[in-house]
N, C-alpha and C positions, 0 to 999 in steps of 0.2 A: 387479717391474714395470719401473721403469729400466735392469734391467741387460734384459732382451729388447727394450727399444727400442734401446738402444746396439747389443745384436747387431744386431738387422736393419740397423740404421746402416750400421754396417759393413762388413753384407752388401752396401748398396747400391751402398758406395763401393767396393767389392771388384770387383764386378760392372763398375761405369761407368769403373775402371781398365783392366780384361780388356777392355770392348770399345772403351778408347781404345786402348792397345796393338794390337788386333786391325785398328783401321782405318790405326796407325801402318806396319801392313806389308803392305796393301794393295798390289799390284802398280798400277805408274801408271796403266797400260794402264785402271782400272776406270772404269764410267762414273760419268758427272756426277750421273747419279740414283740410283745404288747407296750415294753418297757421299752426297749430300743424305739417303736416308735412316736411314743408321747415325749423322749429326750429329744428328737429329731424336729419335731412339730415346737417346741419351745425354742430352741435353737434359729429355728424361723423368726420365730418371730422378735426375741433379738435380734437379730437381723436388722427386720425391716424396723424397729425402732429405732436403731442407729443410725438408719439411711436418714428416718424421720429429722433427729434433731439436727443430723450433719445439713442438710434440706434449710431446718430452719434457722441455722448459725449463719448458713451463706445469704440468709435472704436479709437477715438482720442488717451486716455486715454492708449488703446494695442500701439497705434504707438510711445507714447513715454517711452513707460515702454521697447522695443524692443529697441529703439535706445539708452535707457542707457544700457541696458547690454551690446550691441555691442562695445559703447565706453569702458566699463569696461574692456571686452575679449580682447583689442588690444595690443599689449606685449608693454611694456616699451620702453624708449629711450636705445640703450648698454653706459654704463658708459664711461664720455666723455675723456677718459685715453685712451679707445682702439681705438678712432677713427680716421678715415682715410682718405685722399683726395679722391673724386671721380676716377675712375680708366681713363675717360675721361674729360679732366680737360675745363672748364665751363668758357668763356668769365668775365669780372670783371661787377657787375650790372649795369647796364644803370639806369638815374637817368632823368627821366620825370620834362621838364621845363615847358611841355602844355604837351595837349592830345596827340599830333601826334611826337613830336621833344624830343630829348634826347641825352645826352651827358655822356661821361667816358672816362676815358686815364689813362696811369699811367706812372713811371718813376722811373729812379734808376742813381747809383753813386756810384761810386768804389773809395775806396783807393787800389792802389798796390805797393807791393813794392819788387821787385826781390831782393833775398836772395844771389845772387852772386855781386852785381852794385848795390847801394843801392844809386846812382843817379842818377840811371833810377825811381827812384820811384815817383809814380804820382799818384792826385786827380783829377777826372773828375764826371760830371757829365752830364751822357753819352749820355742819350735820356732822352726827356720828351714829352710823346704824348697826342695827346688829338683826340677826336673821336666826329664826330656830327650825328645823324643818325634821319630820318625823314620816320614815317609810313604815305606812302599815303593816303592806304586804308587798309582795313584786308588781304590783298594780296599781294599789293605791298608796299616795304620798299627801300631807298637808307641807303648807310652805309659810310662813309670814315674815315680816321686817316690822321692826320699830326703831324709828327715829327720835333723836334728840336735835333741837335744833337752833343754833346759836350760845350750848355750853349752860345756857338755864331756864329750867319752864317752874316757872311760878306765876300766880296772879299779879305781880306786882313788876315781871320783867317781860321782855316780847318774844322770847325763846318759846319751843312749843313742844312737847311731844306727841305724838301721832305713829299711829299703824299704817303702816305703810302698802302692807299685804296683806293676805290673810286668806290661803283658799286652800281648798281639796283640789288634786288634779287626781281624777282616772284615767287609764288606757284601759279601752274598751277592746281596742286589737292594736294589731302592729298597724304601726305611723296613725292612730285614731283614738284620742283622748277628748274627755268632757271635762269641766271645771266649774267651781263655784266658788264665792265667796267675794272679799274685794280683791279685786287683780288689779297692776298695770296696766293700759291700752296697748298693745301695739302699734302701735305710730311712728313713724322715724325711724333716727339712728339713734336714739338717745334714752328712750324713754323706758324701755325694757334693758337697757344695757346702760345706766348713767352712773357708773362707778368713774370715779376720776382717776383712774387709770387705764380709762373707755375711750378717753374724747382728749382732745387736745384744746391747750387754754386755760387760764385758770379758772374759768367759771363756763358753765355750759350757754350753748351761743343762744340768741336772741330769740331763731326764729323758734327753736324747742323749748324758747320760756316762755315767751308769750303770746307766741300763737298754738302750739301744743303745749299748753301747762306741764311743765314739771315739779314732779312727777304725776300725771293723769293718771289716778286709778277711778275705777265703778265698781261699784258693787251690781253680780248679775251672775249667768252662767254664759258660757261658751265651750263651741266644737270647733276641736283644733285637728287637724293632720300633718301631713308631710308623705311626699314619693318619692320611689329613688329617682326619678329626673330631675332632686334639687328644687320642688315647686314646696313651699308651704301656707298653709291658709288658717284661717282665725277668722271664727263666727259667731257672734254672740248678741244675747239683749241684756241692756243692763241698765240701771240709772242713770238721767242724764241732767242737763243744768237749771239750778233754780236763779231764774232773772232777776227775785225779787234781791237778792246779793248786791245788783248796781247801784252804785250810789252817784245819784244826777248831778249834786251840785255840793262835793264839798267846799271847806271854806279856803280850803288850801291845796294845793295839787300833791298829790299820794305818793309821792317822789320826787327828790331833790339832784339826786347824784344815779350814775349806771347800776351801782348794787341795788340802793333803794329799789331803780325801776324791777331789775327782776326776780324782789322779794316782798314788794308793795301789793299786788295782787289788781295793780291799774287794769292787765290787761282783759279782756272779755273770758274766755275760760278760766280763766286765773281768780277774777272774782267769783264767778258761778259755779265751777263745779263742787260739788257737795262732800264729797272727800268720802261718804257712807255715816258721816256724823248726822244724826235723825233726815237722813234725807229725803227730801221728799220724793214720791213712787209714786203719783198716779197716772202720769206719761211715764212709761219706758221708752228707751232708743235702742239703735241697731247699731253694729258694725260689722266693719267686712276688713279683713288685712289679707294680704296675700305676699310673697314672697320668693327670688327666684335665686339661687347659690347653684346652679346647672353648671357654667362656665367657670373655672377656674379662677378663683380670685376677682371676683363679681360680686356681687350680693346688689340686686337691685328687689324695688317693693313699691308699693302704694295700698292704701286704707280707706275707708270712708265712716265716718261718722254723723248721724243724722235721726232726729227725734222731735215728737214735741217739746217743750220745753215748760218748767213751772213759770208763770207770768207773774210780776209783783202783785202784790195785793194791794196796793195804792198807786196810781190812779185805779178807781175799779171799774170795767164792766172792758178791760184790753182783751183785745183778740188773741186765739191761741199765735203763740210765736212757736216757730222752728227753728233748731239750730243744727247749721251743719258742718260738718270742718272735711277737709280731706287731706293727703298730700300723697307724693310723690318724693321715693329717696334711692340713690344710688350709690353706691361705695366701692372702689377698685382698686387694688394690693399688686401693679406690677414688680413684683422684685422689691425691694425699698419702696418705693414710694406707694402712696397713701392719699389717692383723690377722693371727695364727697363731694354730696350735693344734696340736699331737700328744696321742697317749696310745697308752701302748706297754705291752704284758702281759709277763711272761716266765713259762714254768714248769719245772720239772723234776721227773719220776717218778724213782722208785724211793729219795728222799732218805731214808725211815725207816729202812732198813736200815745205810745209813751213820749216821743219827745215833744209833741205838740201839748201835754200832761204838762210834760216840767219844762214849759217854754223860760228860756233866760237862762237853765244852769250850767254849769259850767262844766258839765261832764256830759255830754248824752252819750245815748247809746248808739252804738255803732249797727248798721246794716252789714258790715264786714272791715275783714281785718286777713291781714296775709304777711307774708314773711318768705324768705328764702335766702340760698347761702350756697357760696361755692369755696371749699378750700382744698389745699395742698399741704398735704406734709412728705418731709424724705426723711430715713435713717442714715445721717454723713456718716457716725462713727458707731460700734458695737462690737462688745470683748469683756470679756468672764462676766454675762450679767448687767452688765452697764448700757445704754444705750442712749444715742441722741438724737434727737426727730425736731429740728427745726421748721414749722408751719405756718404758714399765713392763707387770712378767710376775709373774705367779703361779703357783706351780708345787708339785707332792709328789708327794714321791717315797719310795717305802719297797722297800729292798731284800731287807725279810724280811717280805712280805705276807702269808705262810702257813708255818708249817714242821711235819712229819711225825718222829714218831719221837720227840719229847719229851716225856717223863715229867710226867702231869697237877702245875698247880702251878710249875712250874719254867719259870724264865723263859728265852727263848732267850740273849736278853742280860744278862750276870754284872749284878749289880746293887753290888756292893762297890765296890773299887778295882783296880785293874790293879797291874801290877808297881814303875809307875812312881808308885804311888802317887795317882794322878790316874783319879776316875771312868770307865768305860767312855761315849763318846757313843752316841745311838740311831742305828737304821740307817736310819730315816723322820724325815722333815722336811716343813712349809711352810714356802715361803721365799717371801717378796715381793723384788721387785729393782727399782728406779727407779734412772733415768738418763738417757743421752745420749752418742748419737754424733755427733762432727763431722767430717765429709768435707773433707778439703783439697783433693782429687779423687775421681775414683772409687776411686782404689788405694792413697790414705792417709789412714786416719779414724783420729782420736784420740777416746777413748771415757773415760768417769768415772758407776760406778753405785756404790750399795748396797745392800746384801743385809741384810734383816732375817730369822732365825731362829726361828722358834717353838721346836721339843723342843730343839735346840743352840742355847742364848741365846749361848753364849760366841763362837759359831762368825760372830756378827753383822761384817760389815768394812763397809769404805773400798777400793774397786777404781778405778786407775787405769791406763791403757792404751794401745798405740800396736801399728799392724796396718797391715800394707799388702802388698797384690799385685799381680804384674806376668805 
């Protein structure tokens, strides 16, 4: 509206320049009255120009006298005592080196110290990732992450480095993007979002390690969207687990202590998925993720995953196996407080033939495996930055929910001693966990829980911790 009063402005004054020029070259010779009325007709039209701008001072004058009451009328910030994490938790900021290129990671490290072995007690410092991500255009983006993991990757120590991500995301239209390369799964609360300053505890909980492997990527494509009624979805084919990874009968069981269990790779997707290092392709899988943030401080979802799978190459002539996992997760941010939930299935077909193969050992493979967890946290105290979020989870999980193929009587798990002398642990647990995260800011929270064990009493610790991303 101000900028068409300014034009016509301009037009006016455009115009009553043309017709002063015009009477400036007037021949003398013209009359007294021709002249009296081109001064009269310019006169007009100053005039009506000055109506103009007076017209558009006053209107100015309403638009900003409107925009301060609006900002008046806007309710305050809620006092920063009650507030709360988003109920869908938010990547850590990217940090522009240029226009197009940006970089973030984060990292954490644990002290632990089992309450029953207190020489099992160890300091690591677990991962530290770092992320490069380059906008082509307004459309198209690449993303990756690499990992360092446990401080040193060499041949001769068990640290690792690994790619963690690595794809193109397109948006083909608004809320409707395609992707390729190795991604995350969408699964969970965890697995797209497992920066340690994502999750509460010092270590991410059971059922996200070893029933959805952390971190689960495939390499594959998928189609993702999102509407405004807060629904989102994720569709894709990608690679999925090579069986031949299980190993039937070690000599000794793959874990000793809690860390061990969910960095040993005991569990079933834990051993098998492929990670994109020469993976084997000639079954692909599917997934389906779906997601709902409609409700205010909600965030609820569930997933499915399901494929053939690569079958060992020893025993030979096994039947195609499938592997499926799915779960179910909900997350709710009243004011301060901070409920979740997941519960995730996993199964595999065709496991009797392999374990009636390697009758006697001391690992079969599982028909299924599951996991779930319900926890609570609240915000007691919050001020300049600082915040305290006391939490406790319950959670079981069992890696051998069902198994096929063993001989009535016979237990899956050896009941003697292992090589080492030292009992076999089971592969199901309840574990209670109490604690507390302290936020220095948003991207450095120092955390101290404990984990009590049911079936692994020995496995009970003392967790201390430090996480931060950028």
């Amino acid at each position: 509206m101000a900028a068409r009063h300014l034009l016509r402005a301009a037009l006016l004054l455009a115009t009553a320049v043309t017709a002063a020029g015009a009477a400036a070259v007037e021949p003398p010779a013209a009359s007294p009255q021709r002249l009296e009325q081109q001064i009269g007709a310019l006169q007009q039209q100053l005039d009506a120009m000055r109506e103009e701008l007076r017209a558009l001072k006053a209107q100015n004058a309403a638009l900003a006298a409107e925009q301060a009451r609006t900002l008046a009328a806007q309710p305050s910030a809620p006092p920063a005592a009650s507030a709360a994490p988003a109920p869908e938790p938010e990547p850590p900021p990217h940090f522009s080196i240029s226009p197009n290129l940006s970089v973030w990671g984060y990292g954490e490290a644990y002290y632990l110290r089992p309450t029953r072995d207190a020489a099992q007690t160890q300091f690591d410092l677990a991962r530290a990732v770092f992320g490069i991500g380059y906008q082509f255009d307004e459309r198209t983006a690449f993303n990756s992450e690499y990992e360092v993991e446990h401080a040193v990757s060499s041949a001769d120590d068990r640290g690792e480095f690994e790619v963690e991500q690595f794809y193109v995301d397109h948006q083909i239209g608004a809320g409707l993007g395609v992707k390729a390369g190795l991604f995350l799964m969408p699964f969970g609360l965890l697995n797209e979002h497992h920066e340690p300053t994502q999750f509460f505890g010092v270590q991410r909980n059971f059922t996200e390690t070893l029933v959805i492997p952390s971190t689960w990527r495939e390499g594959g494509i998928g189609v993702h969207g999102s509407s405004l009624a807060g629904l989102k979805w994720d569709v894709g084919v990608t690679t999925g687990p090579d069986l031949g990874g299980w190993d039937p009968n070690p000599a000794n069981p793959l874990y000793r202590n809690a860390f061990e269990l969910e960095t040993s790779g005991a569990a079933p997707l834990q051993a098998t998925h492929q990670e994109g290092q020469f993976a084997r392709a000639r079954h692909l899988s599917q997934y389906l993720s779906l997601s709902y943030t409609g409700v205010p401080g909600l965030l609820a979802g569930a997933a499915v995953f399901t494929g053939k799978a690569e079958v060992p190459a020893e025993p030979t002539g096994l039947p195609d196996q499938r592997v499926t996992l799915w779960e179910g997760h909900a997350r709710w941010t009243p004011g301060a407080a901070d409920l979740s939930a997941v519960y995730a299935r996993g199964t595999i077909s065709g496991t009797a033939a392999f374990n009636l193969a390697n009758a006697g050992g001391t690992n079969p493979m599982p028909a299924a495996f599951v996991g779930y967890y319900l926890q609570g946290a609240y915000t007691v105290w919050q001020r300049d930055g600082y915040r305290v979020a006391p939490f406790a989870r319950f959670e079981h999980y069992d890696m051998g929910a069902d198994y096929r193929g063993i001989a009535p009587g016979v237990a899956p798990v050896p009941s003697g001693l292992a090589a080492d002398g030292r009992p076999w642990p089971q592969p199901h647990d309840d574990v209670w966990t109490v604690g507390a995260n302290v936020y220095l800011n948003p991207h450095v929270v120092l955390k101290a829980d404990y984990q009590r064990f049911r079936a692994n009493d020995d496995f009970t610790r003392f967790d201390l911790g430090l996480g931060l991303s950028f």
